[in-house]
LUMGU-136636 format. One record per residue (C-alpha): residue in one letter; residue number from 1; x, y, z. Coordinates in Angstrom, 1 decimal. Example, Ala and Ser with C-alpha at 12.3 -4.5 7.8 and 13.67 -1.06 7.14 Angstrom:
% residues 2
+------+-----+--------+--------+--------+
! type ! seq !      x !      y !      z !
+------+-----+--------+--------+--------+
!    A !   1 !   12.3 !   -4.5 !    7.8 !
!    S !   2 !   13.7 !   -1.1 !    7.1 !
+------+-----+--------+--------+--------+
END
This chain:
% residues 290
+------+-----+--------+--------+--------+
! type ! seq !      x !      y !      z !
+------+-----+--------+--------+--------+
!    X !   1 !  164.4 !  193.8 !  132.8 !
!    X !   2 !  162.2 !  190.2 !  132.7 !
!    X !   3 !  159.5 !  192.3 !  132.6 !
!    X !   4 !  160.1 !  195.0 !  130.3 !
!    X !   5 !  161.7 !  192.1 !  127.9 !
!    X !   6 !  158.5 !  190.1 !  127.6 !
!    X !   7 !  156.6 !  193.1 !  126.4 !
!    X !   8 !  159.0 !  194.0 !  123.7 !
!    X !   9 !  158.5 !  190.2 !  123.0 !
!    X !  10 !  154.7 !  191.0 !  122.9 !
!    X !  11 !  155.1 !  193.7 !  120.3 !
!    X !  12 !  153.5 !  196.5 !  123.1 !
!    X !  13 !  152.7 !  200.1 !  121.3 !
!    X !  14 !  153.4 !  201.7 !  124.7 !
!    X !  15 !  154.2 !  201.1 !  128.1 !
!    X !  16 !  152.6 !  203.0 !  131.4 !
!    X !  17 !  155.1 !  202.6 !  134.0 !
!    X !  18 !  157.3 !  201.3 !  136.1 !
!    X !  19 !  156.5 !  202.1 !  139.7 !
!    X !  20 !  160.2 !  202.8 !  140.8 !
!    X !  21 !  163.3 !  204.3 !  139.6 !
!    X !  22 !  165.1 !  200.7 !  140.2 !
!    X !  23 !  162.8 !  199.4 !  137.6 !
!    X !  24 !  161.7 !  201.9 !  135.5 !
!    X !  25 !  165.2 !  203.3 !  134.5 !
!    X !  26 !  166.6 !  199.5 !  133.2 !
!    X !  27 !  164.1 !  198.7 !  131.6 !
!    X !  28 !  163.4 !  202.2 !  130.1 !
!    X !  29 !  166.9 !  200.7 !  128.2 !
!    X !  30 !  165.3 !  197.8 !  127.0 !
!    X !  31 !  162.4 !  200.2 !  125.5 !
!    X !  32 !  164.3 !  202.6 !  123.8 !
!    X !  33 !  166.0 !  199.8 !  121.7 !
!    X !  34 !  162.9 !  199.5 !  119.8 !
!    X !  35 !  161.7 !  203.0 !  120.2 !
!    X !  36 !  158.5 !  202.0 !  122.4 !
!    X !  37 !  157.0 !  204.8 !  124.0 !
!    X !  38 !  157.2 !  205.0 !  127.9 !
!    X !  39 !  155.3 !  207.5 !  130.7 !
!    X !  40 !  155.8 !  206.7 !  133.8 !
!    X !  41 !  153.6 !  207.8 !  136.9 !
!    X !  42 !  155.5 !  207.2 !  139.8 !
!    X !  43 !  159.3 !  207.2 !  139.2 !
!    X !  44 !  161.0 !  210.5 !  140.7 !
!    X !  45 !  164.8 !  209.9 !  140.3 !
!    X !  46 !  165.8 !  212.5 !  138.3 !
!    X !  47 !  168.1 !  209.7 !  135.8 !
!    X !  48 !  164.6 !  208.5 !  134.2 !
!    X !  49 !  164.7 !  211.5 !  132.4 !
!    X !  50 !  168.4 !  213.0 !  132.5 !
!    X !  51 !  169.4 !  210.2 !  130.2 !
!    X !  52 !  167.6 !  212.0 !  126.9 !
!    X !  53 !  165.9 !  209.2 !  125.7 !
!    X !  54 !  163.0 !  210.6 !  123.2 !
!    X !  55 !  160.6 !  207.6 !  124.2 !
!    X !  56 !  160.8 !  208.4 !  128.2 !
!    X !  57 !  158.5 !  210.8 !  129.8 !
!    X !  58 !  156.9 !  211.4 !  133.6 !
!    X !  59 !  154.1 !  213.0 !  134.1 !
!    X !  60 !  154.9 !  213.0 !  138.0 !
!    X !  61 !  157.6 !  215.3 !  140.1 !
!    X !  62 !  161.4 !  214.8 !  140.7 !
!    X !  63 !  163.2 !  214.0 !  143.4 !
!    X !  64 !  165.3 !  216.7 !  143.1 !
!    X !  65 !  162.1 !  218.8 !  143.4 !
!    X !  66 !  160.8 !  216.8 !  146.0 !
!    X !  67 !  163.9 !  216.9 !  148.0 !
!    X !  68 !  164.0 !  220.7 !  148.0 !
!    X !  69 !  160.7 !  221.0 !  149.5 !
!    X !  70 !  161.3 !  218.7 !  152.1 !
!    X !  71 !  164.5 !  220.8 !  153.4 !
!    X !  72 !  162.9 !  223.4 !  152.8 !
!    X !  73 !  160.0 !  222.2 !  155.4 !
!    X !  74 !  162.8 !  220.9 !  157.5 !
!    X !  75 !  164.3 !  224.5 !  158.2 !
!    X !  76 !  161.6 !  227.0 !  157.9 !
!    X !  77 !  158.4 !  225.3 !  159.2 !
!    X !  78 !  160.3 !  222.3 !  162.1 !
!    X !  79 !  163.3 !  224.8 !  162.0 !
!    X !  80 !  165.6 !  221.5 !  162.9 !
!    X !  81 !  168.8 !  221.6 !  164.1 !
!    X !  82 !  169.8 !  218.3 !  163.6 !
!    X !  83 !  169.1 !  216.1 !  161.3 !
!    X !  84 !  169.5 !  212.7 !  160.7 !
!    X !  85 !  168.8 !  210.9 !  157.0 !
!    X !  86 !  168.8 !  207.5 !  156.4 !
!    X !  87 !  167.5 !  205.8 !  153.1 !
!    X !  88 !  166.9 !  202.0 !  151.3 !
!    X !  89 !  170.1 !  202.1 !  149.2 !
!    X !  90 !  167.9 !  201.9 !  146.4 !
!    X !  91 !  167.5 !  204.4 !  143.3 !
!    X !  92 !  164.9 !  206.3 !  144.9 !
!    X !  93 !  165.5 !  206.4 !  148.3 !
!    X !  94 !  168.9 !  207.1 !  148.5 !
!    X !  95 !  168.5 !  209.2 !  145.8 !
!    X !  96 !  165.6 !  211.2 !  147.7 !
!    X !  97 !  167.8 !  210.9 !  150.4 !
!    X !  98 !  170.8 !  212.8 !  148.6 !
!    X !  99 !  168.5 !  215.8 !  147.2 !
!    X ! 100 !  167.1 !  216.8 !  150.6 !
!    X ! 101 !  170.8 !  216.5 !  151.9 !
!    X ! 102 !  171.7 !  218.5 !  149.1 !
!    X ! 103 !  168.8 !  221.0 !  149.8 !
!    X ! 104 !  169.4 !  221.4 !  153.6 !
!    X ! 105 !  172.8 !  223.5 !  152.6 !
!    X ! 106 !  174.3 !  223.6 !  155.7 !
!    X ! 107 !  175.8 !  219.8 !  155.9 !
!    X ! 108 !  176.8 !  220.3 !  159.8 !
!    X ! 109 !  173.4 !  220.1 !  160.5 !
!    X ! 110 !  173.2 !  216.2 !  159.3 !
!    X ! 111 !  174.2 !  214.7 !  162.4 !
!    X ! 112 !  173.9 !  210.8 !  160.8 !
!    X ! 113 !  173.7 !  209.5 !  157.6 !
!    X ! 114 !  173.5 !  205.8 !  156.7 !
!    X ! 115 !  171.4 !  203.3 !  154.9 !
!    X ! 116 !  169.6 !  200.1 !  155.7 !
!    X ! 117 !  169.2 !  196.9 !  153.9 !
!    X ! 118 !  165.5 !  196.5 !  152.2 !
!    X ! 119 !  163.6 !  193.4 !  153.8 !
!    X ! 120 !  165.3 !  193.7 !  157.4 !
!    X ! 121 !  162.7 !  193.4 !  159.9 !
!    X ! 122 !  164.9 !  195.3 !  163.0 !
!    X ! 123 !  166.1 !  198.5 !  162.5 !
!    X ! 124 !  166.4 !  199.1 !  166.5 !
!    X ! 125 !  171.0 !  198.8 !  166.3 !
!    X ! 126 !  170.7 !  201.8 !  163.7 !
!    X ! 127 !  168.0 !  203.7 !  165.5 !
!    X ! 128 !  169.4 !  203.6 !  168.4 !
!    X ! 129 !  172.9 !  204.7 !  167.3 !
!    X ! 130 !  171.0 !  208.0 !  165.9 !
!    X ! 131 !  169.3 !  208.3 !  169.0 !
!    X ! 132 !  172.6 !  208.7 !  170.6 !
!    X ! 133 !  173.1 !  211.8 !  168.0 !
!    X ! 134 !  169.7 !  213.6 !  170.0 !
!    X ! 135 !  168.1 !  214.9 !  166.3 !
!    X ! 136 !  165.5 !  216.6 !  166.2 !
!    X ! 137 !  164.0 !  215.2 !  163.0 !
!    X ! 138 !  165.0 !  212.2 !  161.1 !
!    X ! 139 !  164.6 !  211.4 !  157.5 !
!    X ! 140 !  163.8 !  208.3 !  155.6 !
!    X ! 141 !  164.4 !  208.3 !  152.1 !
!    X ! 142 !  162.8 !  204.8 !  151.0 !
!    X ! 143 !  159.1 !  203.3 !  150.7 !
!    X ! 144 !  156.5 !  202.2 !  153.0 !
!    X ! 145 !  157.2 !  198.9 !  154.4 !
!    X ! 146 !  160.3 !  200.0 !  155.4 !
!    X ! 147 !  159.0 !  203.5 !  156.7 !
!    X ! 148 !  156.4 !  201.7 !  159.0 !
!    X ! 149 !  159.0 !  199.2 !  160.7 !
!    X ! 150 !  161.4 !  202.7 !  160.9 !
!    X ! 151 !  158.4 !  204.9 !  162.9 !
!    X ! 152 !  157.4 !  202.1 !  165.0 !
!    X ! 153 !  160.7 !  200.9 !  166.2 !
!    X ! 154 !  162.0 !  204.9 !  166.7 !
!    X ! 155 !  159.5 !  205.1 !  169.5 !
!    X ! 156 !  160.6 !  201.8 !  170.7 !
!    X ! 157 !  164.0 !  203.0 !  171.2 !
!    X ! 158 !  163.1 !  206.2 !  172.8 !
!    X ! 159 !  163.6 !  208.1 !  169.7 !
!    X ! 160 !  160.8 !  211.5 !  169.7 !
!    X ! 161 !  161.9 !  213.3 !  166.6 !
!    X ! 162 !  159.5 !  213.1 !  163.7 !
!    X ! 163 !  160.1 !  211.6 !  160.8 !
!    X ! 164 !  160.1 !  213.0 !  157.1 !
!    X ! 165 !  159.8 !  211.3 !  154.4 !
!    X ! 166 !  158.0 !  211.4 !  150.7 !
!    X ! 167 !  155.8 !  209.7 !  148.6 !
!    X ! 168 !  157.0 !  206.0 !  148.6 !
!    X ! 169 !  155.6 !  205.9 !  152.5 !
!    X ! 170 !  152.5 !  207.4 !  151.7 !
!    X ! 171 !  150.4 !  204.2 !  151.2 !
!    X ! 172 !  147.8 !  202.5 !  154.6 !
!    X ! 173 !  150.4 !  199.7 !  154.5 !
!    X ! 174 !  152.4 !  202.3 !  155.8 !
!    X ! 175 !  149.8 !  202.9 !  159.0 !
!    X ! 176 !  149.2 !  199.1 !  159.7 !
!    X ! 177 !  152.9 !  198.3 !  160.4 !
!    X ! 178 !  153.9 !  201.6 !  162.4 !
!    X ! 179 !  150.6 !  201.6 !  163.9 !
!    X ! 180 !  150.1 !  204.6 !  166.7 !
!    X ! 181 !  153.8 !  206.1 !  165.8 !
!    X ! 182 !  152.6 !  207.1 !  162.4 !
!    X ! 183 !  151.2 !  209.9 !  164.2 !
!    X ! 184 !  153.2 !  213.0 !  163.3 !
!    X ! 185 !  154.8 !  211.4 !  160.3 !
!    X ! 186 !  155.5 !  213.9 !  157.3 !
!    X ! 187 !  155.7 !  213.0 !  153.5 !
!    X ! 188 !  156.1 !  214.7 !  150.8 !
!    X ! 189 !  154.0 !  214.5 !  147.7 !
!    X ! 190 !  151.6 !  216.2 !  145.6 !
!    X ! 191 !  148.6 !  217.9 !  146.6 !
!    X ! 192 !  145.1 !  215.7 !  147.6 !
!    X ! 193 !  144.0 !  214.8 !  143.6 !
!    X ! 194 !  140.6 !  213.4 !  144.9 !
!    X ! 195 !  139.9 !  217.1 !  145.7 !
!    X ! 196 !  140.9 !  218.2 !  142.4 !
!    X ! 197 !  137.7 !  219.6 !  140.5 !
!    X ! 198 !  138.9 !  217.5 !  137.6 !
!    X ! 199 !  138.8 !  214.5 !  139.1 !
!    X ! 200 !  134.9 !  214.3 !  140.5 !
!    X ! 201 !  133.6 !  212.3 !  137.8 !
!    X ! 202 !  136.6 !  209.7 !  137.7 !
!    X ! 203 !  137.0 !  209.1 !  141.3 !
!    X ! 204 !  133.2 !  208.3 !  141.2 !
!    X ! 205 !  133.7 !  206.0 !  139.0 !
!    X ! 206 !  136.9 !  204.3 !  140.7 !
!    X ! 207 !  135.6 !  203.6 !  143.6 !
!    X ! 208 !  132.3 !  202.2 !  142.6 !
!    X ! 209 !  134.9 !  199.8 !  140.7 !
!    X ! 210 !  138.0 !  199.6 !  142.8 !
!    X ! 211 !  137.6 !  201.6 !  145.8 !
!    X ! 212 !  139.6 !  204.2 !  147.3 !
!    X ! 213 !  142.5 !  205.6 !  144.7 !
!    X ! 214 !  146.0 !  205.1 !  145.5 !
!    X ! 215 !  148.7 !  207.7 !  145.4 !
!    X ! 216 !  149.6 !  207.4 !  141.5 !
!    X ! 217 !  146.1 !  206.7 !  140.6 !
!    X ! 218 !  144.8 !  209.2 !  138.6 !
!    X ! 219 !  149.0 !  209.4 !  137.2 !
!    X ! 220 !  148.7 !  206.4 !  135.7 !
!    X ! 221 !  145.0 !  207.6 !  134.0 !
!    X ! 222 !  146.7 !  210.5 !  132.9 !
!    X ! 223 !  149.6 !  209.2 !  131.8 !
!    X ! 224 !  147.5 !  206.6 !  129.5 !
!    X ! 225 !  145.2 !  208.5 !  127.9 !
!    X ! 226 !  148.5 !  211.0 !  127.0 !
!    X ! 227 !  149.8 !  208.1 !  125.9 !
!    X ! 228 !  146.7 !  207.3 !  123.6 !
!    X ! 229 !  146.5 !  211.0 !  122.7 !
!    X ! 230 !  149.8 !  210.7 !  121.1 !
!    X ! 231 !  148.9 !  208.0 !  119.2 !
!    X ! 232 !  145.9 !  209.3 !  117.6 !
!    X ! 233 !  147.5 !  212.8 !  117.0 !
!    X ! 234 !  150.4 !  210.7 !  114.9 !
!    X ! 235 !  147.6 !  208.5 !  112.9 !
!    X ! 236 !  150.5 !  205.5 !  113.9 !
!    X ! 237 !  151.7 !  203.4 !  116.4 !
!    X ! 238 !  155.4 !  203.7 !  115.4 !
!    X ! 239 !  156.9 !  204.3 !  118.2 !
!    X ! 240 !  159.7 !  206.8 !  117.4 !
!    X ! 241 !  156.5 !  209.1 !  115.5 !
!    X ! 242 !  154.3 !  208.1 !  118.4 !
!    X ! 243 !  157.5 !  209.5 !  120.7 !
!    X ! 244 !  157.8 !  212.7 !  119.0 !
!    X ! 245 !  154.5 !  213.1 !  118.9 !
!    X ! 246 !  154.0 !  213.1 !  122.8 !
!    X ! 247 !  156.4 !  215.6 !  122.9 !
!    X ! 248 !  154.3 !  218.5 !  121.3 !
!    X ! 249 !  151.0 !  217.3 !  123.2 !
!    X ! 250 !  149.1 !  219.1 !  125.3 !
!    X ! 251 !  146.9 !  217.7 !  127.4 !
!    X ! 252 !  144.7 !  218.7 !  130.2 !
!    X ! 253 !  144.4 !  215.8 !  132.8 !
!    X ! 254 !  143.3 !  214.9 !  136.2 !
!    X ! 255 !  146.5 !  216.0 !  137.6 !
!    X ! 256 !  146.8 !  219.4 !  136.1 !
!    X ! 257 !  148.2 !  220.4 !  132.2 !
!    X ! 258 !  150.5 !  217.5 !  130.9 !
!    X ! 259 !  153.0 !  219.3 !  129.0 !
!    X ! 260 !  156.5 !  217.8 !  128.5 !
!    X ! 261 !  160.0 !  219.8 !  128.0 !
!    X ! 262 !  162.6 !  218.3 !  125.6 !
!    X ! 263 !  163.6 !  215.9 !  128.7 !
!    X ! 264 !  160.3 !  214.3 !  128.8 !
!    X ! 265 !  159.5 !  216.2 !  132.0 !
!    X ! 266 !  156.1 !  218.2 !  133.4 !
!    X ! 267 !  158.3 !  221.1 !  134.7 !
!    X ! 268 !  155.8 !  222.7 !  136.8 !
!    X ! 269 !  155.1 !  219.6 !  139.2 !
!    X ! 270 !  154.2 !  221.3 !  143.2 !
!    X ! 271 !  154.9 !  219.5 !  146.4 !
!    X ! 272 !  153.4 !  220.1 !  149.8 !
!    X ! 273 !  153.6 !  218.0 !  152.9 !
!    X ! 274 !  151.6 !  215.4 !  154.5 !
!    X ! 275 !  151.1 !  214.5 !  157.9 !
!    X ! 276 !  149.7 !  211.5 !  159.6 !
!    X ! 277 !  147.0 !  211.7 !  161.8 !
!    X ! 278 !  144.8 !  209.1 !  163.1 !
!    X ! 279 !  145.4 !  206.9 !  160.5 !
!    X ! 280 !  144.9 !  209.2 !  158.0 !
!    X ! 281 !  146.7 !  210.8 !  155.4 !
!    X ! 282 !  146.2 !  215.0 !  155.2 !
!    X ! 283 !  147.8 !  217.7 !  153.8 !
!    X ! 284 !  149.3 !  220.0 !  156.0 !
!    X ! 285 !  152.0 !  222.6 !  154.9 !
!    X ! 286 !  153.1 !  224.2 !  151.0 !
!    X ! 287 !  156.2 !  225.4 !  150.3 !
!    X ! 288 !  156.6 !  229.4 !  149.6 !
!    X ! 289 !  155.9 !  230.6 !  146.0 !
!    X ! 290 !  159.4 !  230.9 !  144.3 !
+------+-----+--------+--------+--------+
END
């Protein structure tokens, strides 16, 4: 809200971001007081956009897409039994948490469900009471920090069930604090956009400036050149005419065709799993065509 205050203060034409849901759907508020145009890359909780605010768009998946495919890959491809889900409390990882209950269906197969306080540093109490539940994959609907101390201290405890979770782990922090029991990890996300034939000539150019991308990268390009598309195309920087504007634009991106629906949504948004593997990030399994 600090934030997103002092660049109404600063009489901002637009605004790429916020990187959560916990940020990005307050101080979407403040924006759409005075009409200011907002994309954000990385905020998946389907409120950002439920809410029907003309000036707020994503040009990134939901998490009630996200969910689904993680279920999805939870009963068809581990075919788990038992399941347990825990999540940060927060916007976006309980809500993640919530949507890949919700996909799973059948709720006897979630054998545990609670939450954990962002920040802790021992998770081993919780861990070990889902240990005593014997699941055969457990969930974590939160980001990386967290999702690092989680995989590390499940081995500790004795726990061997994988653990799924989705794009707010996937980030080398992630790695360095689980260490050797981020092996096996699964995430959901988008597919690999380095590999994208779009994106040769700008990942070039990032990483002879920044280095290697991270996971909303090339989101946050996208998203600000739409953002600067929709400007020129309304000859203005009002932002209710810059705002309606972006909702008839089409525009072919890094990440795919930007198009938004009434909500301010890309409808079409895929998700495929991750794994970990030796430190590395790869993908490794995609949903069945609907």
């Amino acid at each position: 809200m600090a934030v997103a205050n002092k660049l109404v203060n600063s009489n901002v034409v637009g605004v790429i971001g916020h990187w959560n849901s916990s940020a990005t759907i307050p101080a979407s508020d403040v924006y759409n007081r005075t009409s200011i145009p907002m994309i954000t890359p990385a905020s998946t909780n389907p409120q950002v956009t439920e809410r029907g605010l003309l000036n707020v768009f994503r040009i990134c998946g939901r998490d009630d897409q996200q969910g689904k495919v993680a279920a999805e890959f939870a009963l068809k491809a581990l075919k788990a039994k038992k399941i347990a889900i825990l999540h940060d409390k927060t916007t976006y990882g309980q809500g993640l948490a919530d949507e890949f209950r919700k996909g799973l269906g059948d709720q006897n197969l979630v054998v545990f469900y609670d939450g954990i306080t962002q920040g802790d540093k021992d998770y081993r109490a919780i861990l070990t009471s889902i240990k005593g539940k014997a699941p055969d994959l457990f969930f974590f609907g939160g980001i990386y920090p967290e999702g690092g101390l989680l995989a590390r201290q499940a081995r500790e405890v004795g726990i061997t069930a994988p653990m799924l979770s989705g794009d707010g782990v996937i980030d080398p922090v992630f790695v360095e604090i689980a260490g050797p029991a981020a092996n096996g990890t699964y995430l959901t996300f988008a597919p690999d956009t380095t590999k994208l034939p779009a994106a040769k000539e700008a990942l070039e150019r990032y990483r002879k400036k920044y280095g290697e991308p991270g996971p909303y990268s090339f989101y946050a390009f996208d998203a600000a050149n739409v953002l600067l598309a929709g400007i020129s195309k309304a000859a203005t920087t009002e932002g209710k005419k810059v705002s309606e504007t972006i909702h008839s634009v089409t525009y072919d991106g890094i990440t795919g065709r930007i198009q938004f629906d009434q909500k301010g949504d890309v409808p079409k948004i895929q998700y495929v799993v991750w794994i970990t593997r030796n430190g590395k990030f790869e993908e490794y399994w995609r949903p069945e065509k609907e």
